[in-house]
N, C-alpha and C positions, 0 to 999 in steps of 0.2 A: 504494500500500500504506500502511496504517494505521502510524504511527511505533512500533517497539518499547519495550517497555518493560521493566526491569528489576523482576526480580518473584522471588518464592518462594512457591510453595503449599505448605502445611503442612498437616499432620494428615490427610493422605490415603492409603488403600488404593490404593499406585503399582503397577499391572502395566506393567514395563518392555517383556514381550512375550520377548525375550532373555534373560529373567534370572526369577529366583524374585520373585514382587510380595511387599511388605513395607509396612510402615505408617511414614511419615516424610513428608520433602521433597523437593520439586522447585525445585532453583535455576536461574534465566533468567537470561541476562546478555548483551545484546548481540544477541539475535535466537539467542541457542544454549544448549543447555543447560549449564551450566557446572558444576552438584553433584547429583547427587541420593545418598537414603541414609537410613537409620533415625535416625541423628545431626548430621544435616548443618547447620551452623549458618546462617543466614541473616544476609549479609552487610550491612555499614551502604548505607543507603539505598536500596534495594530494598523495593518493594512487599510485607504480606504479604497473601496471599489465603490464608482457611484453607476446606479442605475438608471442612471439620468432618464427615470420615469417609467423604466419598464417594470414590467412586472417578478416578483420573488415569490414565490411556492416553495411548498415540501416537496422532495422527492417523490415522484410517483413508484406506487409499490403495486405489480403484476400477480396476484396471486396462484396463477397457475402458467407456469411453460415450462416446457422442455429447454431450455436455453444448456448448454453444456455436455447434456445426450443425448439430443439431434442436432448434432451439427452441419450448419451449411453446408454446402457444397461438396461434402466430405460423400458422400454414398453411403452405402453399408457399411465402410469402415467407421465412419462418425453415427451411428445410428444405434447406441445404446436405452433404447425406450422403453422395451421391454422382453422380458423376458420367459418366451410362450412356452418354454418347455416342460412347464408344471402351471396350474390352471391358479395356482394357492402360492404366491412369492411374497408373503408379509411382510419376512424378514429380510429382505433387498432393500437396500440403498441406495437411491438416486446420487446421493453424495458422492459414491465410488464410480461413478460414471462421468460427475460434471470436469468439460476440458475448459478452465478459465482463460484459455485462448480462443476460443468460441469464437469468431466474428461479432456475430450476434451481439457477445457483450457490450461492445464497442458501437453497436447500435441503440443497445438500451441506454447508454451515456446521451447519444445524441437526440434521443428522443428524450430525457428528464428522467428515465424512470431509474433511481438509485437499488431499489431492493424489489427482490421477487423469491417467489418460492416454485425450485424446482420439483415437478414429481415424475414418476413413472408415468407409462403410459397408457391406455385402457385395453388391452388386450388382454387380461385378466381381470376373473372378478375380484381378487387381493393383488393388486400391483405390486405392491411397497412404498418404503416409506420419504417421504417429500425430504426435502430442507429448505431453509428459509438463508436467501446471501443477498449480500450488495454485490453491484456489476463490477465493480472494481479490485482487484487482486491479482497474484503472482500465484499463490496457492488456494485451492477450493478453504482447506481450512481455516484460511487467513481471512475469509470476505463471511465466515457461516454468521446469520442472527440468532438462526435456533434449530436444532439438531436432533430429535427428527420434529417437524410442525406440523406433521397430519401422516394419514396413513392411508394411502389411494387403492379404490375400490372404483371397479366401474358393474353398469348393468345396460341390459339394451344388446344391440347389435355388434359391437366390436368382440364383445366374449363368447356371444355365441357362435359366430362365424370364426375366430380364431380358431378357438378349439374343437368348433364341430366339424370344420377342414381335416384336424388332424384323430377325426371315429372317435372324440371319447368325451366325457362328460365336462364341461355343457356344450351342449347344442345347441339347447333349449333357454327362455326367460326363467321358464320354471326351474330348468337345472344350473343356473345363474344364482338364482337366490338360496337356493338348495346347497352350492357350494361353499356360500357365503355363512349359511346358519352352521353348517356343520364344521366350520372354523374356528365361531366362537363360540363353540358349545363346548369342542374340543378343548380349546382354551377355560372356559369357565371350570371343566374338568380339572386342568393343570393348576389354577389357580386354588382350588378347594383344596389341594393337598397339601399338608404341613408342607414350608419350606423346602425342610430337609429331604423329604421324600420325594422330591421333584426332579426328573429327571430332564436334564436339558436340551431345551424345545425352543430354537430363534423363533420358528412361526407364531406359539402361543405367548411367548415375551412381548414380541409386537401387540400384535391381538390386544392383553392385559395391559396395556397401554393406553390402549381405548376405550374396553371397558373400566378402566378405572377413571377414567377422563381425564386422562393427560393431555391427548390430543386426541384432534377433532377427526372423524370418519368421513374422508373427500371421496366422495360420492358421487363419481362421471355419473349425469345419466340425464337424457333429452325428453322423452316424451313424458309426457303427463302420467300416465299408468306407470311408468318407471317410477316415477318423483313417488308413487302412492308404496309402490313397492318398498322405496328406502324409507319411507314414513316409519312404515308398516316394520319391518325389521328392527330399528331403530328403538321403537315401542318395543318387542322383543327383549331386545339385549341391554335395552338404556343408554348407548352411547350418544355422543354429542356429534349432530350429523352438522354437513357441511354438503350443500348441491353445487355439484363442479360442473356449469355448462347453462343445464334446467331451463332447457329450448323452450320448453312447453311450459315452463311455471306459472310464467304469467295466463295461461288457462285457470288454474286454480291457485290465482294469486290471494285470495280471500284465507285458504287453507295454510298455505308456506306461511302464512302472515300470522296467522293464529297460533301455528307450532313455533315460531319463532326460530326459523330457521335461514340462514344466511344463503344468497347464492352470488353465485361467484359466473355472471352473465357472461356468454360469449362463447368462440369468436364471433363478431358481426359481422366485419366486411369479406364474408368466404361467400361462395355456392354453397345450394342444397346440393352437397353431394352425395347425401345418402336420404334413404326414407325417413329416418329418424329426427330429420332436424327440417323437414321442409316446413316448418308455422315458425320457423326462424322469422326476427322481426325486429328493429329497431327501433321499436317504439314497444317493446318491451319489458327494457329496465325503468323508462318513465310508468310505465304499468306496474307493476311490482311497487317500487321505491312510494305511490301515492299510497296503496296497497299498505304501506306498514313494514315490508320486507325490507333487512338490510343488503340493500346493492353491490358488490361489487362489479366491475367489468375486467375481463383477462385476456389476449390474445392469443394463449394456445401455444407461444411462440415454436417453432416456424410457421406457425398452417397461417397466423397473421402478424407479420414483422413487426417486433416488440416497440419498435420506434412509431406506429400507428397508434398504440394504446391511447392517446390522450386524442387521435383523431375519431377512437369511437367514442369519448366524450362528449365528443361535439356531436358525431351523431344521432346521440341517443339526446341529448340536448333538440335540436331538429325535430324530433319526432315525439319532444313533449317533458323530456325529465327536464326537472328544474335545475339550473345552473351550477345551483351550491353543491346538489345532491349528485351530480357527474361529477363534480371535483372528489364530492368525500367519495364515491364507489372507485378511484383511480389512486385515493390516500389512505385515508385513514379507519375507513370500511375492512378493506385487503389486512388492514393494518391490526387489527382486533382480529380477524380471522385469522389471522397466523399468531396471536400472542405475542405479538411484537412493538402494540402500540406506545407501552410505554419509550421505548427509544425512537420509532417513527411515526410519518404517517400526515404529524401538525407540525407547525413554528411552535414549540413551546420551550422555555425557559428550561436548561435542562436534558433536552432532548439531542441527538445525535446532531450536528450539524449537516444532514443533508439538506441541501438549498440547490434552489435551480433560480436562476435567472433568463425569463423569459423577454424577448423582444417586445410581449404587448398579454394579452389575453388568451391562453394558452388551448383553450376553446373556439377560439378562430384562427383556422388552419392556416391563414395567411403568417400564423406569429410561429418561433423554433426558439430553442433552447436554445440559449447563446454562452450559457457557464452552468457550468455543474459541481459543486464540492458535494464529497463523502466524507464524513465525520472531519469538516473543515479541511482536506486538500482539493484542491483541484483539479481534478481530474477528464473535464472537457474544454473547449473552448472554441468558442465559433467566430471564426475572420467573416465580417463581413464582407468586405472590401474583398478577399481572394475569392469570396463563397466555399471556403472550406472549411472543413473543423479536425482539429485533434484532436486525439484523448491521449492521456500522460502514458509512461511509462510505467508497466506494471511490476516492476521490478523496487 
């Protein structure tokens, strides 16, 4: 990671995301924010960067991509997403697959988004298990927020066709959720037994993760009867569900809204490429979000380049979410669903110094990130004048 620097932005239109935006300062100190405020003085020997009017944001945080095990342009060799060869891989680590040379990364800089959580990928009904980084780092270990932040699961179409390609169970919706219950029933078994007597099981470690409510149960799944499905399980076993996708939620957004369940919307700007997602819709998280649901939006990254995320803000803005409420589902929304929010997500006093400095309104596609610090370095920077941008050295 690039060495922090002690810094104040000044003269900036600050959306704290939490709080009413105002025109003032951002004070860095130490990798954290230490002042912000319409009067806020900046401190001797501190950096000033003025924003001569643009706008400062939090980091946007992606809560679902593959960034680091689907790698660009790489083929099969960069294509660590999943792992079809057992239908049940709990105990997998996205972690052990992320390449922090990823292109991608280096996208997600240029687009604002400082932190996202990688997961597996839906080709099983127990993928494995996510983690939560900043885009910035030399080593995955070096960039992790939180180790492991959810435990992916999908239903629907990717599981059954994976495994019913290769004769054996599931084929079926029904043999989907059938592999699902008899994981953590397995595990509820392992858990019941004294300590000592417990013979060691990575799958049911995971598992007991969950049901203990460690972390949250990320739950691919598009159509509406699916979302009923994971309700329905959930109820079951009690874990704390999390909808990764939830094409069709906003059909029974009255329902998600009552269980008090988060979804994590997207990708938007793709094709129906499959049956499963055709009532795909843009005017969906403004449905939801009025609905009572907490929003996020995610791109899936690659299927929609991480550097668009804040361009489906603006879409879903367009087709009726309220302003504020595309800002919190791209910050601080994401930002509670991975248990992260106390270091990101808002401008708050305290908090990690990811800041982005936008050209204008980051909601209207005409504006682009122009600087980017992660816990106070800098780590993008955008020429206007060349039309290029850097990002630092990961070293």
């Amino acid at each position: 990671m690039v060495a922090p620097r002690n810094c104040a932005i000044t003269e900036a239109h600050i959306v704290p995301v939490t709080a009413e935006p105002f025109r003032g300062t951002v004070v860095v100190t130490d990798g954290r924010i230490a002042a912000l405020g319409p009067d806020v003085e900046v401190p001797a020997g501190h950096e000033v960067v003025d924003a001569a009017g643009g706008w400062v944001l939090p980091g946007l945080v992606d809560a679902h991509v593959h960034l680091g095990v689907h790698e660009e342009g790489e083929g099969w060799a960069g294509d660590d997403t999943n792992e079809t060869t057992d239908p049940v891989t709990a105990a997998a680590r996205a972690i052990d697959a992320v390449n922090p040379d990823d292109v991608g990364f280096d996208d997600a800089l240029a687009g604002g988004v400082t932190s996202v959580n990688v997961n597996p990928g839906s080709a099983n009904p127990i993928g494995g298990l996510s983690v939560a980084l900043k885009t910035h780092g030399r080593l995955v270990d070096e960039m992790v927020l939180r180790s492991p932040a959810g435990l992916k699961a999908a239903l629907g179409e990717n599981p059954k066709r994976v495994h019913g390609e290769q004769k054996r169970t599931p084929n079926t919706r029904l043999g989907v959720a059938l592999t699902q219950r008899q994981a953590f029933s397995a595990a509820r078994a392992w858990m019941d037994k004294p300590e000592a007597e417990r013979e060691t099981d990575l799958v049911s470690e995971a598992l007991a993760r969950v049901l203990r409510g460690e972390i949250p149960w990320r739950q691919h799944c598009h159509r509406a009867d699916d979302i009923a499905t994971a309700l329905r399980v959930a109820d079951e076993f009690g874990h704390r569900l999390v909808l990764d996708h939830g094409t069709e939620a906003h059909l029974i957004a009255d329902v998600v809204a009552a269980r008090d369940v988060p979804v994590l919307y997207g990708p938007m700007i793709v094709s129906r490429s499959k049956v499963e997602v055709r009532r795909r819709s843009p005017a969906a998280p403004g449905i939801l979000a009025a609905a009572g649901v907490k929003v996020s939006l995610i791109t899936d990254h690659p299927v929609v380049p991480i550097d668009f995320l804040v361009h489906q803000a603006a879409l879903a803005v367009r087709e009726g979410m309220e302003p504020a409420e595309a800002l919190k589902a791209v910050t601080i929304h994401p930002a509670e669903v991975l248990g992260v929010a106390d270091r990101v997500g808002s401008l708050e006093v305290g908090k990690d110094a990811d800041v982005v400095l936008w050209s204008g309104d980051p909601l209207d596609t005409r504006h682009r990130a122009l600087r980017t610090w992660i816990e106070g370095a800098e780590v993008y920077s955008y020429d206007e004048d060349a039309r290029e941008g850097t990002v630092a050295a990961r070293g």
